[in-house]
C-alpha positions as CSV (number, residue, x, y, z in Angstrom):
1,X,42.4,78.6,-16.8
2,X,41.8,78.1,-20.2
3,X,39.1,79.8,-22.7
4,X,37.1,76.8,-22.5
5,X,36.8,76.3,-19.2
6,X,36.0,80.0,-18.7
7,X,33.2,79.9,-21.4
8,X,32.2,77.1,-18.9
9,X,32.0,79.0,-15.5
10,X,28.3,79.5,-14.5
11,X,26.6,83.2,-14.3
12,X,25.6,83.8,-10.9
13,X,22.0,84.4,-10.6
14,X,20.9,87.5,-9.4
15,X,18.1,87.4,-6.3
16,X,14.5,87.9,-7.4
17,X,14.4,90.4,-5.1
18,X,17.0,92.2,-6.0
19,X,19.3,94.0,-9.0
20,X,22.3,93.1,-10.3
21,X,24.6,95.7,-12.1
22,X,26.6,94.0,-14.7
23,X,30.2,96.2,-15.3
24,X,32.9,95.4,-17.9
25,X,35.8,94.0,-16.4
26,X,38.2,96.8,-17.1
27,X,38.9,97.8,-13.7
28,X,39.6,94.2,-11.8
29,X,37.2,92.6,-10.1
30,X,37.4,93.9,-6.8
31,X,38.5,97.6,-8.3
32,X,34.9,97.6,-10.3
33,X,33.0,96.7,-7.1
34,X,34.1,99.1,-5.4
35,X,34.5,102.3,-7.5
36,X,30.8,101.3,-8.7
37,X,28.8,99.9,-5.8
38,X,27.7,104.1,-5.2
39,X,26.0,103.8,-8.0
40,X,24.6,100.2,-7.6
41,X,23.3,101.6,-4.6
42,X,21.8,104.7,-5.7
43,X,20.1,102.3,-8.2
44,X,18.6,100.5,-5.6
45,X,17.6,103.1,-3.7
46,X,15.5,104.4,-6.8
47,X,14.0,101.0,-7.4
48,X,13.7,100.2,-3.6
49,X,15.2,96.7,-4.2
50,X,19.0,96.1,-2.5
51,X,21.8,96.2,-5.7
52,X,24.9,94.4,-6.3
53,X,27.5,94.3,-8.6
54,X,28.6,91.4,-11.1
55,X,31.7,91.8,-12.9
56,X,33.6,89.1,-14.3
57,X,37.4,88.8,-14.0
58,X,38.0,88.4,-17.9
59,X,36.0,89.5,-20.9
60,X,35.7,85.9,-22.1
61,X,33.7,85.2,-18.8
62,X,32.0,88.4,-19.4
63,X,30.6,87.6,-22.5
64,X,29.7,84.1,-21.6
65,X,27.4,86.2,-18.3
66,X,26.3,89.2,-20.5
67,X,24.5,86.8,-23.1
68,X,22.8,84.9,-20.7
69,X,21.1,88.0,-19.5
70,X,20.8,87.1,-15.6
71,X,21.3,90.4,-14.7
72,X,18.6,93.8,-14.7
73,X,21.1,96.4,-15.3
74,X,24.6,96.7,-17.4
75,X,27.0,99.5,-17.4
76,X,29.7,99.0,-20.3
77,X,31.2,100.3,-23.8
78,X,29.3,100.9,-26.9
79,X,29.7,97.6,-28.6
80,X,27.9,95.6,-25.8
81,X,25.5,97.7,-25.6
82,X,24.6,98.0,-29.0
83,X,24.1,94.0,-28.5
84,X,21.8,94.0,-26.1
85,X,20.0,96.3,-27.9
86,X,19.4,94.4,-30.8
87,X,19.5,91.0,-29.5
88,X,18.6,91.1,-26.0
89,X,15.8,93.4,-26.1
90,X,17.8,95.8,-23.6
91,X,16.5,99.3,-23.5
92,X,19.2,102.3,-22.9
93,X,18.6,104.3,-20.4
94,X,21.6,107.1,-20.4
95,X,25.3,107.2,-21.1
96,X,28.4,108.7,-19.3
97,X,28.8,112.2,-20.5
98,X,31.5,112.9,-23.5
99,X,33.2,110.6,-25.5
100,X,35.3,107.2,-24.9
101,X,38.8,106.5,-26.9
102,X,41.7,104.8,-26.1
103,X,45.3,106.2,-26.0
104,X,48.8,104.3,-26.7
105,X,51.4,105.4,-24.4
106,X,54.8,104.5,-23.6
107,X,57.6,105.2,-21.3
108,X,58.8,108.6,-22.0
109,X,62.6,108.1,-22.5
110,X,61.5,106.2,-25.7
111,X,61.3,108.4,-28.8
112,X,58.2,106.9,-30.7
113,X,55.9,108.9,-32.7
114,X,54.5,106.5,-35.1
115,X,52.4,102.9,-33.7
116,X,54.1,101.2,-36.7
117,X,57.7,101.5,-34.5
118,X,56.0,99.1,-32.0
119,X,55.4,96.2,-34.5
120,X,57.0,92.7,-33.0
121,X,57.5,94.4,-29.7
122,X,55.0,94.0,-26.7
123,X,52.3,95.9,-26.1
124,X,50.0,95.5,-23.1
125,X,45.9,95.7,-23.8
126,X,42.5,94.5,-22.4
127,X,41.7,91.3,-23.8
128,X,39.7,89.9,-26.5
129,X,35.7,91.4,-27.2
130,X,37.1,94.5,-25.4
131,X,37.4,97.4,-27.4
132,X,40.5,97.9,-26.7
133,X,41.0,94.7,-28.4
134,X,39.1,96.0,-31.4
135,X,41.0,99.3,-31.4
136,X,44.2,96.9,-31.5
137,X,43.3,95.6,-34.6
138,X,42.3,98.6,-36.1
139,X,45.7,100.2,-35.7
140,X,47.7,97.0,-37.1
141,X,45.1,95.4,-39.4
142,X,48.3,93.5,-41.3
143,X,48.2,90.0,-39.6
144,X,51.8,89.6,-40.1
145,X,53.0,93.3,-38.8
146,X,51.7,93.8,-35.2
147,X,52.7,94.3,-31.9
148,X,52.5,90.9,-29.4
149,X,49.8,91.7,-27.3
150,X,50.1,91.3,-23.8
151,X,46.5,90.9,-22.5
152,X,46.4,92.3,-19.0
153,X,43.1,91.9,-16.9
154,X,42.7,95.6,-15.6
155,X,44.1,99.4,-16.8
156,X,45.9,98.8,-13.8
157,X,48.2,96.2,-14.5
158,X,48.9,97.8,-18.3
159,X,50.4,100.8,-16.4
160,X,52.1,98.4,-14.3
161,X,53.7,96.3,-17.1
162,X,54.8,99.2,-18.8
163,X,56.6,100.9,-15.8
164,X,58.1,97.8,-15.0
165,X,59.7,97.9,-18.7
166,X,57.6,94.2,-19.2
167,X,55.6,96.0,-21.9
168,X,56.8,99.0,-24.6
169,X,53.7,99.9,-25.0
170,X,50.1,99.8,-24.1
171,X,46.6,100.9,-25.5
172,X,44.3,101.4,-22.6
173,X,41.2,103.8,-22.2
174,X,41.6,107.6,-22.1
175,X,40.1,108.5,-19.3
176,X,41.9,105.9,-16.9
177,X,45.4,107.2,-18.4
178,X,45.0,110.9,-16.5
179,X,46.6,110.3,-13.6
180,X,49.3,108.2,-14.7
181,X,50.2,110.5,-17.0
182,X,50.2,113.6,-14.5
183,X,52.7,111.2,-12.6
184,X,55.0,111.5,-15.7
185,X,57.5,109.0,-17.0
186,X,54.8,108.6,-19.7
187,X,54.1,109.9,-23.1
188,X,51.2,109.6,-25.7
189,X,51.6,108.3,-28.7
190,X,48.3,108.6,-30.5
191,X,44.6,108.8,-29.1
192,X,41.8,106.8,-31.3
193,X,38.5,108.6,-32.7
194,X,36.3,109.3,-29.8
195,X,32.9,107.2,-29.9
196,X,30.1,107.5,-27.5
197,X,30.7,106.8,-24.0
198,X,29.8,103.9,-21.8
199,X,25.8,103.6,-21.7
200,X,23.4,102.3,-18.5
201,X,20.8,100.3,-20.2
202,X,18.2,97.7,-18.9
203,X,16.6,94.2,-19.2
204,X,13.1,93.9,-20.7
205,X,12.6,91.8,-17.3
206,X,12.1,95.5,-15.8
207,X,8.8,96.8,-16.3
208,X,8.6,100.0,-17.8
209,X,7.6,102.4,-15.1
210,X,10.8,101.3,-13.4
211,X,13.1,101.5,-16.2
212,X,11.9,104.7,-16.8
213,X,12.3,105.7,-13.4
214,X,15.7,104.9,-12.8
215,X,16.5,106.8,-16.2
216,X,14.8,109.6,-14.8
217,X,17.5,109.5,-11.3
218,X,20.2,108.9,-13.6
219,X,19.7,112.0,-15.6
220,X,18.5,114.0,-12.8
221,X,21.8,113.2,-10.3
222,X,23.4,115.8,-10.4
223,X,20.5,117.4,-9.3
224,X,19.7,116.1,-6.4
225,X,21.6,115.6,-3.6
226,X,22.0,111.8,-3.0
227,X,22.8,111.6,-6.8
228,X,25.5,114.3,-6.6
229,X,27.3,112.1,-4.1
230,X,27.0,109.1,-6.2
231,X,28.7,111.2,-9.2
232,X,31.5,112.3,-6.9
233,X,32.2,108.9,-5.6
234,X,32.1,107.0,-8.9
235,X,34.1,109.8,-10.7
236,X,31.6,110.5,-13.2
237,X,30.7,114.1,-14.4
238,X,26.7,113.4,-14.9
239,X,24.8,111.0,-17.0
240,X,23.2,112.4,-20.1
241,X,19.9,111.5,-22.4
242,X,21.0,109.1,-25.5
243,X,19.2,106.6,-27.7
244,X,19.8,103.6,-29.3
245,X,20.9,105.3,-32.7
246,X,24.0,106.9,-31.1
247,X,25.2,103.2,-30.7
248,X,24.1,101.8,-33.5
249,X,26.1,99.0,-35.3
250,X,29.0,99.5,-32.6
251,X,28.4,95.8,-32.0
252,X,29.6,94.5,-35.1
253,X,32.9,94.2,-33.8
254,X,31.9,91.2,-32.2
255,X,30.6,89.4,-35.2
256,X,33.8,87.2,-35.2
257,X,33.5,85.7,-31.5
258,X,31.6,82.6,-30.3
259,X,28.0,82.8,-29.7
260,X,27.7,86.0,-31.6
């Protein structure tokens, strides 16, 4: 399918009575719903309104969805949410505790120290208005001297590629690349500068005793019993207390793209 026709694809419209919980795609479709619906649910148990979850199969179709703002609730990197913050109105509620980067790895029988060595071969990434795509072009700004990126729709299918020898390379998020690595035939080549970690935040449709008391759940969780299930589940340490600030010009990455 082309870009166009993506762009094109309506936003489903989430139930009046309901919430939907908008995720990046960075998992797969089916992946994200289910490693997240625990938390969905645990949303919707706070508000006392039934939860799904939206997530697109591309971030082209993502960002077509995320600015029409048909959703209550979004869980996703810094530079979305930074967006919604300043032209969407969202308010943020709480991020994933630490620190997101993104870490190049290749197959460990190739001796590569240096991201320059991988220039004209192929490296596998999340696609365009990710950040890993952003992260990608900060490590070969030079045009003319980069890797070809192999877009790939999940962290998934960059480990796959690059097992199957399809890919020399790929830049995919930290956290993700644990296990693969503790399964060895991989080895890191760099890891970017950490930046804040992906952030809950909310629609100005909420009103603000319920935004406010979901925030409240979310940084209580591990607290309370039902919550500490939902952490387990969704493999997520605890949420923690941050603010607009901490994200603050993250979404200027995505100055450059369509409907910006």
């Amino acid at each position: 399918m082309s870009a166009l026709a993506l762009l094109s694809v309506p936003a489903q419209v989430p139930s009046a009575e309901g919430l939907t919980l908008l995720v990046q795609p960075i998992l797969g479709e089916a992946p994200a719903q289910k490693e997240f619906q625990p938390l969905c649910d645990y949303l919707g148990a706070v508000a006392g309104r039934p939860c799904r979850i939206l997530t697109p199969t591309t971030f082209i179709a993502y960002w077509n969805i995320l600015r029409r703002g048909e959703y209550e609730l979004a869980l996703d990197a810094g530079h979305f949410t930074d967006y919604r913050i300043r032209k969407m109105g969202f308010s943020v509620l709480a991020k994933v505790s630490d620190s997101m980067s993104y870490t190049l790895i290749v197959p460990d029988t190739r001796r590569i120290t240096d991201p320059a060595e991988l220039i004209g071969q192929r490296v596998a990434t999340l696609g365009p208005l990710s950040i890993g795509a952003a992260r990608f072009d900060a490590l070969y700004p030079n045009p003319v001297r980069q890797p070809v990126i192999v877009e790939v729709a999940s962290v998934e299918d960059g480990i796959a590629l690059l097992r199957q020898q399809k890919a020399a390379a790929a830049l995919l998020p930290t956290p993700l690349v644990g296990r693969p690595l503790a399964q060895g035939g991989i080895a890191v080549v760099l890891t970017t500068e950490p930046a804040a970690h992906m952030a809950l935040s909310a629609s100005p449709r909420l009103a603000t005793e319920l935004r406010d008391k979901i925030r409240d759940a979310v940084l209580d969780a591990e607290r309370r019993d039902a919550g500490k299930k939902m952490l387990q589940r969704v493999g997520i340490e605890r949420f923690e207390p941050t603010s607009a600030g901490e994200y603050l010009n993250q979404g200027n990455v995505l100055k450059s793209y369509w409907g910006y």
